[in-house]
C-alpha positions in Angstrom: 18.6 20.1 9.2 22.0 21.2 7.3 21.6 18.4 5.1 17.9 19.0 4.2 18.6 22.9 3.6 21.8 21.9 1.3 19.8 19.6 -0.2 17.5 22.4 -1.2 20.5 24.4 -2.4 21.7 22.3 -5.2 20.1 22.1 -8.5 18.5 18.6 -8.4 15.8 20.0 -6.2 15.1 22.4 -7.9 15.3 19.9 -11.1 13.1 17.8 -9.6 10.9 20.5 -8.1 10.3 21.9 -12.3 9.8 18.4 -13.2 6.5 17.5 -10.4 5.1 21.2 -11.9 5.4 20.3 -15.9 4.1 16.5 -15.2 0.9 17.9 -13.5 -0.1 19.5 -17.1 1.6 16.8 -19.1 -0.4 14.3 -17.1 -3.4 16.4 -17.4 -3.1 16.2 -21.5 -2.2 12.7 -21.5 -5.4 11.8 -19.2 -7.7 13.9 -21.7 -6.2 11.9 -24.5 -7.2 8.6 -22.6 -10.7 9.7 -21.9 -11.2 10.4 -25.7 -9.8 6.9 -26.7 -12.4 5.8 -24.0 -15.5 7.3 -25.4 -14.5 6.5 -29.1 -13.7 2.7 -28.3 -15.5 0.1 -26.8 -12.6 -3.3 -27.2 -11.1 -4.0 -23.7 -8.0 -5.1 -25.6 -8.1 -1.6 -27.3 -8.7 0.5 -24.1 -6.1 -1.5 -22.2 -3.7 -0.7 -24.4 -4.3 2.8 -24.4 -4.0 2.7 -20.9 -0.6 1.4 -20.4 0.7 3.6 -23.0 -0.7 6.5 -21.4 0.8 5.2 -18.7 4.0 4.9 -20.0 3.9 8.5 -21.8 3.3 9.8 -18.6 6.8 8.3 -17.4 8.4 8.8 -20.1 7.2 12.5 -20.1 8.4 12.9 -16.3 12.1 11.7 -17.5 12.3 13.8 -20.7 11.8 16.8 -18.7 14.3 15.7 -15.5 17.1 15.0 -18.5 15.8 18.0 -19.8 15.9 20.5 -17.0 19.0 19.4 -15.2 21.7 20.0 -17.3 20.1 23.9 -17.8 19.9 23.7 -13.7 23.2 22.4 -13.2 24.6 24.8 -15.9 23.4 27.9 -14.1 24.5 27.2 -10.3 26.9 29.0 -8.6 27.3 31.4 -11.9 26.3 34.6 -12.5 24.7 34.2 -15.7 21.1 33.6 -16.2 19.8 30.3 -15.9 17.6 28.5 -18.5 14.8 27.7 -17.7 11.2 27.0 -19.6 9.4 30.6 -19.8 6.4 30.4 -17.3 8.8 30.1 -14.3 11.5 32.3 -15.9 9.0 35.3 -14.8 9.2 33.6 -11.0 12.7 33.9 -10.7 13.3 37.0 -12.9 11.5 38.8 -10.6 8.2 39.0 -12.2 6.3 39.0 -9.1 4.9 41.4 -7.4 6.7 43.1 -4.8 6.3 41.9 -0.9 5.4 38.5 -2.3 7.6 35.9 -1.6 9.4 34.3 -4.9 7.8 31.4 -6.1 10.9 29.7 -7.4 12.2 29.3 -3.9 9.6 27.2 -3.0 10.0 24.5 -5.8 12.8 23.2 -4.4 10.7 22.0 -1.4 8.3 20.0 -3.6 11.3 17.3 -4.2 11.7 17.0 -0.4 7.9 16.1 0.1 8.3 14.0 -3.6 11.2 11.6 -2.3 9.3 11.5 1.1 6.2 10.1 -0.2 8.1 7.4 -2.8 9.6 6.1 0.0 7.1 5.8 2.0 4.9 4.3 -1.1 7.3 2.1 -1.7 7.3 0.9 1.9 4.2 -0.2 2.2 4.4 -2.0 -1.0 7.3 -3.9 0.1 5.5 -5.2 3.1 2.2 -5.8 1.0 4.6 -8.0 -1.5 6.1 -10.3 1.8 2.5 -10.9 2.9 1.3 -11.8 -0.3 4.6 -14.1 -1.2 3.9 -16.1 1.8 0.8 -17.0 0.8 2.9 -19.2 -1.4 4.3 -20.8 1.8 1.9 -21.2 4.8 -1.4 -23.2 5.0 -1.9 -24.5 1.5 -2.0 -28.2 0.0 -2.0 -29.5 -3.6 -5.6 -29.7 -4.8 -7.0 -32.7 -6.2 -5.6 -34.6 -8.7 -8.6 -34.3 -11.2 -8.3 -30.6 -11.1 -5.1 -30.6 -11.7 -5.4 -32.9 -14.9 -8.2 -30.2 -15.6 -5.8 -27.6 -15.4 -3.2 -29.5 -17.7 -5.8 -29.3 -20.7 -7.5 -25.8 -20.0 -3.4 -24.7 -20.2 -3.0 -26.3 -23.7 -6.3 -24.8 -25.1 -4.7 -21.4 -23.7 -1.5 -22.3 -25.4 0.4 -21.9 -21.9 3.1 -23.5 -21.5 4.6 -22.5 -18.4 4.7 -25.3 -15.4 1.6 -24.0 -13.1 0.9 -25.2 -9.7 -2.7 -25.4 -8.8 -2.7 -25.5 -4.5 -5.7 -24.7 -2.1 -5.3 -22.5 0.1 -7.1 -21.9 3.8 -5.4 -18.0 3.5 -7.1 -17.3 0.4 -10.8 -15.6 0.4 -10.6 -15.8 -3.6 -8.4 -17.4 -6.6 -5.0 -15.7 -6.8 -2.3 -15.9 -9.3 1.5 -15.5 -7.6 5.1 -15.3 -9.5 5.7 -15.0 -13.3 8.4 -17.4 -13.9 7.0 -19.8 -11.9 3.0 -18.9 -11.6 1.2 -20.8 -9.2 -3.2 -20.4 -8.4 -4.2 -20.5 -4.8 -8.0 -21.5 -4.4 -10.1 -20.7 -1.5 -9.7 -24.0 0.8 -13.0 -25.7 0.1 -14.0 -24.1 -3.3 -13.0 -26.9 -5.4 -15.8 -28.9 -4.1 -18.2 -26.1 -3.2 -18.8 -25.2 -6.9 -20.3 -26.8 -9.8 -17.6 -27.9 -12.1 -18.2 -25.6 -15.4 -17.9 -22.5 -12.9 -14.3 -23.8 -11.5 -13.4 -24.4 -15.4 -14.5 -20.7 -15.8 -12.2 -19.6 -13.0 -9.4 -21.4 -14.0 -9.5 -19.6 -17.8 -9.6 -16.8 -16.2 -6.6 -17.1 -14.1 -5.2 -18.6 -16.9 -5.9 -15.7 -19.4 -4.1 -13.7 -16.6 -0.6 -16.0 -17.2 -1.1 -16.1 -20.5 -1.0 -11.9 -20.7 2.0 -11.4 -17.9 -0.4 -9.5 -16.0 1.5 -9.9 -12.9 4.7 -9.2 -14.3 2.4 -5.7 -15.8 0.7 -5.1 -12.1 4.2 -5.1 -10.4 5.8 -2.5 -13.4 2.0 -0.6 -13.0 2.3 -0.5 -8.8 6.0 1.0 -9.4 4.9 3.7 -11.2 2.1 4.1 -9.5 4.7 4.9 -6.1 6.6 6.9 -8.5 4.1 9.6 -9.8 1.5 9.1 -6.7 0.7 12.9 -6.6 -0.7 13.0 -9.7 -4.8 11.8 -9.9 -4.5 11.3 -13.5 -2.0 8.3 -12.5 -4.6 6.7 -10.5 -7.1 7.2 -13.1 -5.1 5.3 -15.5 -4.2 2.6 -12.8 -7.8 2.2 -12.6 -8.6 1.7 -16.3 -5.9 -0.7 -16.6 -7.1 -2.5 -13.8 -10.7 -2.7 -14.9 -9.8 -3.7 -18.6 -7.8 -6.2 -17.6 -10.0 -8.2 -16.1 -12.7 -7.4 -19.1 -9.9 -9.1 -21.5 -10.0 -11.5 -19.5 -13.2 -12.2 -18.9 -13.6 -12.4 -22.7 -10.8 -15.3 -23.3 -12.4 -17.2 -20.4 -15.8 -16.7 -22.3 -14.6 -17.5 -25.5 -13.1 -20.6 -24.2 -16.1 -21.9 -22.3 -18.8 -20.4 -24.4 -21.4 -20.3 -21.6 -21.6 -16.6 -20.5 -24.2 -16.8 -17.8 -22.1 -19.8 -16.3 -19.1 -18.0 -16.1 -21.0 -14.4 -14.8 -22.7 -16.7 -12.0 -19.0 -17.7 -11.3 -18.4 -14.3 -10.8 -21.4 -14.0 -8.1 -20.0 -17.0 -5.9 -16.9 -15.3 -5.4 -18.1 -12.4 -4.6 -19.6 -14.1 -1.7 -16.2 -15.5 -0.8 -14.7 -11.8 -0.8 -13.1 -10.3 2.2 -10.5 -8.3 1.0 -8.4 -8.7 -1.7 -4.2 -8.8 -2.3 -3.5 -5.9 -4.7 0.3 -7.1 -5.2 -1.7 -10.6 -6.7 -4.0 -10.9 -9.5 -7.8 -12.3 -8.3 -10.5 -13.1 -10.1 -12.8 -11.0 -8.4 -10.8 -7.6 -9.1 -12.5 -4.5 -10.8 -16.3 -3.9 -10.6 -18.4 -7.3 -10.2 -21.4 -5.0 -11.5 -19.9 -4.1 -14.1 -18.4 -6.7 -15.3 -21.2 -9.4 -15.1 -23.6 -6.3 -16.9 -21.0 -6.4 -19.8 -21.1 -10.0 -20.1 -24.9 -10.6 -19.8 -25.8 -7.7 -22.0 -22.8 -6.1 -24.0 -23.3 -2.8 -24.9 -23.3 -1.8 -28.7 -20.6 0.0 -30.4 -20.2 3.7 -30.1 -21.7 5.9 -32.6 -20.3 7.8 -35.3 -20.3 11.4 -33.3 -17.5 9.4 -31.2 -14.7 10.6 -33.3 -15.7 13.9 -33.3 -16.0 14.3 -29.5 -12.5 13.2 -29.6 -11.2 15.2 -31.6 -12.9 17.9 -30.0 -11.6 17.2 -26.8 -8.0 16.6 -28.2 -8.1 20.4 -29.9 -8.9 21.9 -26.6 -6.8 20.1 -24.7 -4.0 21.2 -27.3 -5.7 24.8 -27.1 -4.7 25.0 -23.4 -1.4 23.6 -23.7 -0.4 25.9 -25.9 -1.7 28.8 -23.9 0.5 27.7 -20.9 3.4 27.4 -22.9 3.3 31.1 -24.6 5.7 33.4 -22.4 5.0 36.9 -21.5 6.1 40.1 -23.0 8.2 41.8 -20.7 7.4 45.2 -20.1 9.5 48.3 -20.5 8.1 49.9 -17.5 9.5 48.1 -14.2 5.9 49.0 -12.4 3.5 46.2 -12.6 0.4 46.8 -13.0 -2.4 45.0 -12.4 -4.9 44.5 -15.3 -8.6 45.5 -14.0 -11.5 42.8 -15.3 -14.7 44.6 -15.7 -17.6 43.0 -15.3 -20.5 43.2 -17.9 -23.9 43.7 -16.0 -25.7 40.8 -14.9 -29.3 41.2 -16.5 -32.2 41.8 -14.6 -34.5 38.8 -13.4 -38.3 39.6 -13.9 -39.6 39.7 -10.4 -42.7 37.3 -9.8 -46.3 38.7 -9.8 -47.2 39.5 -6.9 -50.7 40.1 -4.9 -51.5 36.3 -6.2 -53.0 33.8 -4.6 -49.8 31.3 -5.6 -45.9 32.1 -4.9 -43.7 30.8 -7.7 -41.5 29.7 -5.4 -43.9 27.6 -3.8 -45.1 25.5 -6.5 -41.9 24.7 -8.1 -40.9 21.3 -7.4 -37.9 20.6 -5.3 -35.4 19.2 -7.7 -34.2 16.3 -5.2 -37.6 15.2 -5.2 -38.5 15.1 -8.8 -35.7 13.2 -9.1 -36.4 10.4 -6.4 -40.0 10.5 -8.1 -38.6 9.5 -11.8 -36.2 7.0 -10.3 -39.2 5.6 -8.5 -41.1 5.2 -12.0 -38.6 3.3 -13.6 -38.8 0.8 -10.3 -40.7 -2.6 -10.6 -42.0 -4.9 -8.1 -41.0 -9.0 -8.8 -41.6 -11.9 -6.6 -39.1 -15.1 -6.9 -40.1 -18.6 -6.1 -37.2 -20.9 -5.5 -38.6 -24.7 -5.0 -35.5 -25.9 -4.6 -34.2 -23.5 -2.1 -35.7 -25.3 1.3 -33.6 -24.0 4.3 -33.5 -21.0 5.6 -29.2 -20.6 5.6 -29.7 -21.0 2.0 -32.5 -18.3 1.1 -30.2 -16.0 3.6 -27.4 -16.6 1.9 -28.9 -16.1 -1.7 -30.4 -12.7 -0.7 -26.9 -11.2 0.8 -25.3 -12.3 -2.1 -28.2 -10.9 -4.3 -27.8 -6.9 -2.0 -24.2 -6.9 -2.1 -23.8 -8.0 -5.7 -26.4 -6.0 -7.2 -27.0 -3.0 -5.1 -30.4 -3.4 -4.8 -32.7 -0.9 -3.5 -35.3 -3.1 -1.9 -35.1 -6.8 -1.2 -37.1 -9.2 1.5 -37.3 -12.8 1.7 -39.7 -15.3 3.0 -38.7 -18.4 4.4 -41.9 -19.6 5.1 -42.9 -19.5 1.9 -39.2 -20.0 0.0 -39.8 -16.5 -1.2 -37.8 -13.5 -2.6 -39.2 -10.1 -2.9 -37.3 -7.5 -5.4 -37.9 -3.9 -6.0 -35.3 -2.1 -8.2 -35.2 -1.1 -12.3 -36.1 -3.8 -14.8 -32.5 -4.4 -16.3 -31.2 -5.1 -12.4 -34.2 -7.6 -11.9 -33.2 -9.2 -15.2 -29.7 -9.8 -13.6 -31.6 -11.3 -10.5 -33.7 -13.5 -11.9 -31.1 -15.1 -14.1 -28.9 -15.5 -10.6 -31.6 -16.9 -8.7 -32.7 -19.3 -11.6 -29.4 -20.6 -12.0 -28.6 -21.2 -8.5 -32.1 -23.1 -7.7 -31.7 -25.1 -10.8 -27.9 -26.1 -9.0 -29.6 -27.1 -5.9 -32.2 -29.2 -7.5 -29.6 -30.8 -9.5 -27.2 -31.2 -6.8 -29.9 -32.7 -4.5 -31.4 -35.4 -7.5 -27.5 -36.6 -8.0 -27.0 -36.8 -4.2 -30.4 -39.5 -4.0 -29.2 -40.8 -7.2 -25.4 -42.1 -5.8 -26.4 -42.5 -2.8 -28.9 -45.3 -2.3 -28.1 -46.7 0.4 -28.0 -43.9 3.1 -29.9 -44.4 6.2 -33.7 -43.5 5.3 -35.0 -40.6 8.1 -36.4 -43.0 10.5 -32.9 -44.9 10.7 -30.4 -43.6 13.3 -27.1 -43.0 12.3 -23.9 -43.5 13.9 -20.1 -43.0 13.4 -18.5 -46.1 12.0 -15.3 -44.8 10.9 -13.1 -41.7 10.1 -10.6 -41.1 7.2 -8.3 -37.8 7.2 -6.7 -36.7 4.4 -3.8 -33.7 4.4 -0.7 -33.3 5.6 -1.6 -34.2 9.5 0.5 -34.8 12.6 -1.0 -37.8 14.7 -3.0 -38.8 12.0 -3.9 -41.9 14.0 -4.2 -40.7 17.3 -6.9 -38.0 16.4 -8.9 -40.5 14.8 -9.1 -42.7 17.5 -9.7 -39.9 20.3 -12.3 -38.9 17.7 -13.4 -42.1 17.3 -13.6 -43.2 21.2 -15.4 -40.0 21.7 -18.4 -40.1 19.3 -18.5 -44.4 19.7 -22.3 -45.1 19.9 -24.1 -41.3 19.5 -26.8 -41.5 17.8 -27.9 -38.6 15.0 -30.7 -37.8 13.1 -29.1 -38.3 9.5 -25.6 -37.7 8.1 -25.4 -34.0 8.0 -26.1 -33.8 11.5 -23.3 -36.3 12.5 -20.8 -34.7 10.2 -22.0 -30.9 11.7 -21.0 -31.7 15.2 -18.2 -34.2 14.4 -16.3 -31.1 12.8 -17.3 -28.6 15.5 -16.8 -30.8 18.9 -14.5 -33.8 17.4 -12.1 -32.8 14.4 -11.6 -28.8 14.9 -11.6 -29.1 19.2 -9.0 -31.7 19.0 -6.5 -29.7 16.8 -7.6 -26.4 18.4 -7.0 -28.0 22.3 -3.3 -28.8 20.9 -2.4 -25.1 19.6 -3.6 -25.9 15.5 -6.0 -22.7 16.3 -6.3 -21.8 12.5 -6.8 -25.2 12.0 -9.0 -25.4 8.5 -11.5 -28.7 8.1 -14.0 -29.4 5.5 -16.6 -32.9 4.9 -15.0 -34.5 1.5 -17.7 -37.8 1.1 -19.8 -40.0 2.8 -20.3 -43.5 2.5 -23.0 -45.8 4.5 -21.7 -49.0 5.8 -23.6 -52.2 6.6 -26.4 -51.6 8.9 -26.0 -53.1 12.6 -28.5 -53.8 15.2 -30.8 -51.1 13.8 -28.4 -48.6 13.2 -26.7 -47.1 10.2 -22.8 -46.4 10.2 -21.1 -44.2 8.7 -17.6 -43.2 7.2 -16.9 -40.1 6.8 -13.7 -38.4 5.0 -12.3 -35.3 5.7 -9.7 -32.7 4.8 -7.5 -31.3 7.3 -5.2 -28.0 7.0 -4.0 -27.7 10.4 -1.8 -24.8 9.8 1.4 -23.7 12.3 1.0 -24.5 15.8 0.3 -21.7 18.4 1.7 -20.7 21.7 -0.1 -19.2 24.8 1.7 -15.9 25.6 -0.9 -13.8 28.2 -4.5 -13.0 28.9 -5.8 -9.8 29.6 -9.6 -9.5 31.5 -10.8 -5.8 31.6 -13.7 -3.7 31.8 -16.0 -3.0 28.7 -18.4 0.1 30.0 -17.6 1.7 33.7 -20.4 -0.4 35.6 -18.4 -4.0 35.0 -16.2 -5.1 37.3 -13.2 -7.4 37.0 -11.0 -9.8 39.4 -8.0 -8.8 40.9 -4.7 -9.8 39.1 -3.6 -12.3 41.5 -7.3 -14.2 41.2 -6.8 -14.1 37.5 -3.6 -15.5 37.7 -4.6 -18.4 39.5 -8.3 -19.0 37.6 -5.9 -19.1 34.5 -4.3 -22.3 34.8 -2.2 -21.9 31.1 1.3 -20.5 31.7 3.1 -18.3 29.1 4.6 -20.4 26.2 2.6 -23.5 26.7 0.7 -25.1 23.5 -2.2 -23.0 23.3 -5.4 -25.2 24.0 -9.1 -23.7 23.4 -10.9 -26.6 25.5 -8.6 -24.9 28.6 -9.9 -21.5 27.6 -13.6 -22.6 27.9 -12.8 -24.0 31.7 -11.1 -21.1 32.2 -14.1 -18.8 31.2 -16.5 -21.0 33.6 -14.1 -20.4 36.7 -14.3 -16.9 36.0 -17.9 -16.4 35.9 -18.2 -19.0 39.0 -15.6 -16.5 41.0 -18.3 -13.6 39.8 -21.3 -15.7 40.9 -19.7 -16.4 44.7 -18.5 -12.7 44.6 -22.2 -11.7 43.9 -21.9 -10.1 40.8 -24.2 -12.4 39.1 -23.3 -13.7 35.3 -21.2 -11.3 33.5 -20.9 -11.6 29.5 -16.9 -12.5 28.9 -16.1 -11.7 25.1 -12.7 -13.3 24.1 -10.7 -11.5 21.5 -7.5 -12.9 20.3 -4.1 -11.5 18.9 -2.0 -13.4 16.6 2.1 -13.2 16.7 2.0 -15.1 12.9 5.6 -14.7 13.2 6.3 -16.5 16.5 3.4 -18.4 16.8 2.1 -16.9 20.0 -1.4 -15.6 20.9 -2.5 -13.0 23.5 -6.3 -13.4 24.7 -8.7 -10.1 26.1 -11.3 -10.9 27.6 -13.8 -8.0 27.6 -16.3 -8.2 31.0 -19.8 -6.8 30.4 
């Protein structure tokens, strides 16, 4: 407590304290000049730049004034002289308050107590953000395919980059990432190299590509500095926010310009939105900013501003400079030592004309409720549109297409129809433009993807043909490759499956993903890469199958946890769970145990007469020991 309250004491608090005070009306000015040069221009690379130099004013505004009001701080302590400071708190420590109020100047020094506080804090946080992202670099990724990175090769030579770029998949990843600046390297989303038609991964890349070419991680780092530094301000945010948004608007454009298929490259846009979690602000995604917005701008630019732009501007730049000035004049100091408050007299409000009375209508009754009109004109401008996708056969895929279609586009009203491979939208007509071309686009990829599946593939089993595993080839970096093909092997040897896709579906669920997951691989990351019939026998079709494997870091067993998720549930004593648990702390965790151990449970709650109780298992990962705690929550 000393320390704080000589902290407060010296003149770099109370430096520092002047300093947060001026920047709130510097920012203020600069963030008014920024909103001008946004309603006058319409160039991302012309708003982007006024961005960062707004930025940058901002800073270099902050550090004028410390440099500025230091030495004058410094000067004045522990003299008797009078300090100089700028005139409007001059009249705070000169005693220009009133009387029985406390002194404002002794408070300022506080505000570089809470300042430091929050930077460090700030800072914290982004420190830990930057380890999580920079082991995404590290931990569950694999080189992508050799083709794509050829691909990647030539897209970086039409971009005129010339910086070695690794291209790696990554099962971490819920969208493409750029990571370093001297050494840049793009993380893919396990699974969406092969998940999306190839001109949309060719759009992603030029767009992560546009983002090595600018330095734009090298920029977000310098932007999330300063961004800790001046956090109190709202006009720093503001700015951060621009920058952010025209950013990915220039690049957007260089990806465009490359490609030169614009509703390719926005329906790029919609399937990772899809893939979207959450994104790593210390990286640079694909998916950042407004989607809305940005696949609106792309599909229907907007014009240039017109000519009264300027003049807004200016407007807005003189009364900005109006009110600067103001703050800046210093008062005349009186010759009488009374202060006296100035009275403001209020000019008469004028006199409302009451309403008729005595007839048969109240004024107040039929006027319409504002709220209402307004939900009645929005209504007007809404449009009713039905959507036939031919293509579009199963049910997961209509679902799918109609989330993606709510979230994307914020519709008001939308309703699908299986039955009848149906999609009902209400909204305004430019939003149902944006839907249509989506929903176009996407059945025309399923038609197309289904003709060059027949087309390749002649000699898959016909429907009436059973199919059966005839062989497995795994591809990754894989411990016991061997041995879990032939446990997968011996364990699907002579099942019999409808078709390919059914095979393949429960071969990754019960064969490839149990076997990893019942040796600790519980992250374990697996994905169907090709197909390929083999020479029918007695009747029956064979099949090899490739996949890719990630199996990630292997997982130890640390404790499980059963209790009680409403007051009416019961659970076992400790020393019954102890023995129905037959996994000891520290052994390889193994899900296929977990499952036995979740039967014995609710056979203890069936001999107990408790009937069959709904376990819920929820896990908790130690990612850096490897260890996982299980709760199981008894309803």
């Amino acid at each position: 407590m000393r320390q704080l309250e000589s902290f407060i004491g010296t003149p770099l608090a109370s430096a520092i304290g002047w300093v947060l005070l001026h920047s709130l009306w510097q920012g203020a000015i600069v963030a008014g000049v920024l909103a001008a040069a946004m309603v006058a221009v319409r160039s991302p690379r012309v708003r982007y730049f006024a961005a960062c130099a707004a930025m940058l004013v901002m800073v270099g505004g902050f550090s004028f004034t410390f440099f500025h009001t230091l030495p004058k701080a410094m000067g004045g302590f522990g003299t008797s002289g009078p300090r100089t400071l700028p005139a409007w708190h001059d009249l705070a420590e000169s005693g220009g308050s009133h009387a029985g109020r406390p002194n404002f100047a002794a408070f300022v020094p506080w505000l570089a107590v809470f300042w430091i506080t929050g930077v460090c804090v700030i800072y914290l946080r982004r420190l830990a953000g930057a380890i999580s992202v920079r082991r995404l670099r590290r931990r569950g990724v694999c080189s992508a395919p050799v083709h794509w990175q050829k691909e990647l090769a030539h897209l970086s030579a039409k971009l005129r980059v010339s910086r070695p770029i690794l291209l790696m998949e990554s099962c971490l990843a819920e969208v493409p990432l750029v990571l370093g600046h001297l050494r840049p390297m793009i993380l893919m989303p396990i699974g969406l190299l092969a998940g999306l038609p190839p001109a949309q991964i060719e759009a992603i890349l030029l767009h992560e590509l546009a983002h090595i070419r600018r330095c734009d991680y090298l920029m977000n780092l310098l932007q999330r500095l300063v961004e800790g530094l001046l956090f109190y301000h709202p006009a720093i945010w503001w700015i951060s926010r621009v920058m952010r948004a025209e950013r990915e608007n220039c690049c957007d454009d260089i990806a465009v310009s490359i490609s030169r298929d614009t509703q390719e490259y926005a329906l790029a846009l919609a399937a990772l939105e899809q893939n979207r979690l959450r994104a790593y602000e210390t990286a640079i995604a694909a998916t950042g900013s407004s989607l809305m917005k940005r696949v609106r701008r792309l599909l229907h630019p907007e014009r240039a501003t017109g000519a009264w732009a300027p003049f807004l501007a200016g407007a807005i730049l003189v009364a900005i400079g109006a009110v600067s000035l103001a703050a800046w004049q210093p008062k005349v100091p009186q010759q009488n030592s009374v202060a006296v408050e100035p009275q403001v007299v209020s000019p008469p409000l004028p006199q409302q004309p009451e309403p008729p009375r005595g007839g048969p209508l109240d004024s107040r009754r039929t006027s319409p409720d504002p709220a209402s009109a307004q939900k009645h004109r929005n209504s007007e401008k809404e449009v009713v549109q039905t959507f036939y996708l031919p293509a579009t056969t199963t049910h997961e895929g209509l679902t799918q297409l109609t989330t993606a279609l709510r979230q994307i586009l914020e519709l008001q009203y939308i309703q699908q129809l299986s039955t009848r491979n149906v999609i009902i939208i209400r909204d305004t007509p430019d939003k149902l433009a944006l839907a249509e071309q989506i929903i176009r686009d996407v059945d025309k990829a399923k038609e197309l993807a289904t003709n060059s599946q027949q087309a390749t593939s002649p000699s898959l089993p016909q429907p009436s043909t059973k199919v059966v595993l005839g062989d497995l080839k795994i591809e990754g970096d894989v411990h016991d490759r061997d041995g879990v093909r032939d446990r997968v092997l011996n364990q699907f040897k002579g099942q019999e499956y409808g078709d390919a896709t059914q095979l393949a579906d429960i071969l990754m669920e019960r064969g490839i993903r149990a076997d990893f997951q019942n040796r600790g691989y519980f992250k374990v990351v697996s994905d169907v890469t090709g197909y390929q019939a083999l020479g029918i026998a007695d009747g029956k079709q064979p099949i090899l199958l490739t996949v890719s494997v990630i199996e990630g870091e292997q997982y130890r067993f640390e404790k499980l946890v059963v209790r009680a998720a409403d007051t009416s549930a019961s659970i076992p004593p400790p020393e019954v769970v102890q023995d129905l648990v037959h996994l000891k702390q520290g052994d390889l965790f193994d899900a296929g145990e977990l499952r036995d151990t979740l039967g014995r449970l609710k056979q203890w709650y069936a001999a107990h007469g408790y009937g069959t109780p709904e376990l819920r298992p929820g896990f908790t990962f130690d990612d850096t020991h490897h260890l996982i705690d299980v709760t199981l929550d008894v309803k």
